[in-house]
C-alpha positions in Angstrom: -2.1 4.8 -20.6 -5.3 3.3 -22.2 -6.9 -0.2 -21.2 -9.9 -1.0 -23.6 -11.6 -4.1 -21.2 -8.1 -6.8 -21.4 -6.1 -4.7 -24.1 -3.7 -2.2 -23.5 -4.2 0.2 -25.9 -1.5 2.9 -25.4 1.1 3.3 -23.0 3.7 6.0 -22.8 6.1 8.3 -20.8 7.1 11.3 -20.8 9.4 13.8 -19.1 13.0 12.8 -17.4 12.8 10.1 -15.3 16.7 11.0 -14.3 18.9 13.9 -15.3 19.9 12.8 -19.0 17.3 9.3 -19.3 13.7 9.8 -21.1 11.2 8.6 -19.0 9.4 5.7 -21.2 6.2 3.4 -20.2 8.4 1.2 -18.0 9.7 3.6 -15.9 9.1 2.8 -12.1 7.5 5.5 -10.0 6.1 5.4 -6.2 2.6 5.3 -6.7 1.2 6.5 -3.1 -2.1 5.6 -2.6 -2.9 3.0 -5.8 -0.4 1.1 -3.1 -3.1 -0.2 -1.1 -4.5 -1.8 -4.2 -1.6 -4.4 -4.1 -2.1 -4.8 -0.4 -5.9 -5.2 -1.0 -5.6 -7.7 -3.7 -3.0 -9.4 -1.6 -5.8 -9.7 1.9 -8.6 -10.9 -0.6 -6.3 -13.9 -2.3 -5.9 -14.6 1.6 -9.4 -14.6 2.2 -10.4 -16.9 -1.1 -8.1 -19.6 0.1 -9.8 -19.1 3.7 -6.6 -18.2 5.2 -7.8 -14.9 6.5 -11.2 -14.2 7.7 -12.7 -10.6 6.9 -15.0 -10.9 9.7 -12.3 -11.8 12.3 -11.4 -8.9 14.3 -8.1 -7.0 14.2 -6.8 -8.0 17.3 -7.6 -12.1 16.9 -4.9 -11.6 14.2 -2.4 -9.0 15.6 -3.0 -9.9 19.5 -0.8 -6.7 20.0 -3.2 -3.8 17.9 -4.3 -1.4 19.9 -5.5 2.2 19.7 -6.8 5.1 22.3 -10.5 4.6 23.8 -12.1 7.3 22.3 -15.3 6.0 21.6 -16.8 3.4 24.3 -19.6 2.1 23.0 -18.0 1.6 19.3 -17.4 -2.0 18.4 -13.8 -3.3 17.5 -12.1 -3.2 14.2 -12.4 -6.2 11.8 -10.3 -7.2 9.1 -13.4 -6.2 6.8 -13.1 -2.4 8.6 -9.8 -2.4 7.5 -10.3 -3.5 3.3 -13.3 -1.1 3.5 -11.6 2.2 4.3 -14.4 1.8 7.4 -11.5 1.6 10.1 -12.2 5.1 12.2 -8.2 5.2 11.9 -6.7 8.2 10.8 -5.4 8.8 7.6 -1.6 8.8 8.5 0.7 8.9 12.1 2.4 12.0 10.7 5.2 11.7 13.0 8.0 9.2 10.7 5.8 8.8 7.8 8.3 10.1 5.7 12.2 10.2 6.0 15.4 9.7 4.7 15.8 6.5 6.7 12.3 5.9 7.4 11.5 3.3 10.7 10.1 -0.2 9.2 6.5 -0.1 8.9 5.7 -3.0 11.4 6.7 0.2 13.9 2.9 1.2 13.7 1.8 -1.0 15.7 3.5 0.5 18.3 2.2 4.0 17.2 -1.1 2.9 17.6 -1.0 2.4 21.2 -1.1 6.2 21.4 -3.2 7.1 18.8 -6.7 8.0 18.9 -9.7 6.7 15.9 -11.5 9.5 14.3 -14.4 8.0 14.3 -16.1 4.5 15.6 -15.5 1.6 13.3 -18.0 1.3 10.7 -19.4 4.4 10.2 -17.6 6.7 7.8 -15.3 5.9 4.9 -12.1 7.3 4.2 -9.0 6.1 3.1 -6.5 5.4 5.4 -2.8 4.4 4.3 -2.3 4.1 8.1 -5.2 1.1 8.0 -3.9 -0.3 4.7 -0.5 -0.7 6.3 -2.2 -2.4 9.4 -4.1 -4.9 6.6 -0.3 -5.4 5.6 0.7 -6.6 8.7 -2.4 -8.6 9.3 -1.5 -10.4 5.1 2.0 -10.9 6.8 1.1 -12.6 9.8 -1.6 -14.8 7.8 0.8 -15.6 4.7 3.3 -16.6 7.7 5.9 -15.0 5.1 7.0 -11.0 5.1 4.4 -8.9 3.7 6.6 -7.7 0.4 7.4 -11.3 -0.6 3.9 -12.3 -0.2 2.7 -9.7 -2.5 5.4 -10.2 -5.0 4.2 -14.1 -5.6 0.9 -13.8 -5.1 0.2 -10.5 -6.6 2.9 -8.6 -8.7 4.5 -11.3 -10.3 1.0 -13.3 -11.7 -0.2 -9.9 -13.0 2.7 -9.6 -14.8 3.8 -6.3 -13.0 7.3 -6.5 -14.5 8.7 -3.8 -12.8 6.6 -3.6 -9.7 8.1 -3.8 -6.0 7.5 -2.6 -2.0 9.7 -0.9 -1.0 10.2 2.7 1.1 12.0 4.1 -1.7 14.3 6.1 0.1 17.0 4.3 -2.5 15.6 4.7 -5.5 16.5 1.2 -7.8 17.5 1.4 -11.2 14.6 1.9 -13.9 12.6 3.9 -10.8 12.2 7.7 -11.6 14.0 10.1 -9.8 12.2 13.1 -7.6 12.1 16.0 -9.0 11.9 19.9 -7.4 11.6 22.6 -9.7 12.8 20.7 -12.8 16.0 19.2 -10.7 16.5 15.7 -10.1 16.5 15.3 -6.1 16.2 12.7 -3.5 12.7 12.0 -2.6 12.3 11.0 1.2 11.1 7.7 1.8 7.7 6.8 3.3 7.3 4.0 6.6 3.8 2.7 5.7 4.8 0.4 2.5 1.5 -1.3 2.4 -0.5 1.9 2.2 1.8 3.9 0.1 5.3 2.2 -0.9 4.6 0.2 -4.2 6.7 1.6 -7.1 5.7 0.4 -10.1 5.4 1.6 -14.3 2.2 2.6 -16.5 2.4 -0.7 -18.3 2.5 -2.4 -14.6 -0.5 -0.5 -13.5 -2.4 -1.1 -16.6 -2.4 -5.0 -15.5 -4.2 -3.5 -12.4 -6.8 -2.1 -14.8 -7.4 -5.3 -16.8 -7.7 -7.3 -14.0 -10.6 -4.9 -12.4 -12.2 -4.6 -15.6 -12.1 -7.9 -16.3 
C-alpha cells in the first residue's frame, strides 16, 4: 500500500488468504495493535461533541474500575491517561487474552480488581491494548450504545472502511484471511480485548486511516 497525502496510490495482496483463494487488497486481516487507532478515533469524536471528557477520571465514567494500590501517592487514571498510552496499566492481563472462545472483553474490568499498574499514571508511555480496551468500555458507556456499533457508524463506515469490523475473530468471516502455521491454513485463536487488538480490516481499509491522518 501507498497513500501520497488523500490518494491511494497502490494497493495490493499477496500470498493465500485461504487454501486455494489469492489474497487481493480487500482481503480482511486482524490488525493487532493499529486496533486501538479505531478505538482512539472513536474516544476523540466523543470528546468533540463534548460527550466524553478527556480530563474526567476513569472511575467518574466506569464507577466500577479499579486496580491494585501499588503506588500511593500516584494520582488516578483519566480518560486522557488512557488515549495517551500514559495509563501505568500493563500491556495485556495475559491470562484469557487469547482463546478459542475468548471471555467478552467487558470481563477486564473485573480483571483489573487484581491487577497491579506498572508504573503511576502519567509518567511513562507505553502502549497498552489492555488500556485501549478500558477506553472501549469507557466510548461504550458514553455512546450509551455497544462499543462495536459505535465504532462502525461513527468510525468505520464514514471512512469508508468497506471491509472493516470488531470482532474477536475466533470465527473468521468470509473475505478475512485465514491463519497460517508453516504455510498451512489453521485456526487462529481469538483475542478478548477487541478495542485494543480485535479490528480486522483490508490494505485499502487501512489506507483510509492514512488519508485521514495525513490529511
Amino acid at each position: 500500500m501507498l497513500v501520497d497525502g488523500d490518494r491511494v496510490v497502490w494497493a495490493e495482496g499477496f500470498g493465500q488468504a485461504a487454501r486455494g483463494t489469492v489474497a487481493t487488497a480487500d482481503t480482511a486481516y486482524r490488525t493487532g495493535g493499529i486496533s486501538a487507532i479505531a478505538t482512539l478515533l472513536a474516544a476523540q469524536r466523543l470528546v468533540d461533541a463534548g460527550r466524553l471528557d478527556p480530563d474526567a477520571l476513569v472511575t467518574t465514567v466506569l464507577p466500577r474500575f479499579a486496580v491494585r494500590d501499588r503506588f500511593p501517592d500516584a494520582r488516578p487514571i483519566t480518560i486522557r491517561d488512557l488515549m495517551t498510552h500514559r495509563s501505568g496499566l500493563p500491556v495485556e492481563h495475559l491470562d484469557g487474552a487469547l482463546a478459542k472462545r475468548p471471555a467478552p472483553w467487558a470481563t477486564v474490568l473485573e480483571l483489573l480488581n487484581d491487577t497491579a499498574p506498572v508504573a503511576p499514571p502519567g509518567t511513562r508511555t507505553q502502549e497498552s491494548p489492555l488500556g485501549i480496551t478500558v477506553l472501549g468500555l469507557a466510548v461504550q458507556a458514553a455512546a450509551g450504545v455497544p462499543f462495536e456499533a459505535y465504532v462502525q457508524d461513527a468510525v468505520l463506515r464514514p471512512l469508508g472502511m468497506a471491509h472493516a469490523r470488531l470482532a474477536t475473530g475466533a470465527a473468521p468471516a468470509p473475505g478475512d484471511a485465514m491463519a497460517h502455521r508453516k504455510g498451512e491454513p489453521r485456526a487462529a485463536l481469538g483475542v478478548r480485548n477487541v478495542p485494543g487488538l480485535g479490528l480486522h480490516a483490508s490494505v485499502t481499509d487501512l489506507a483510509q486511516i492514512l488519508r485521514l491522518l495525513f490529511g
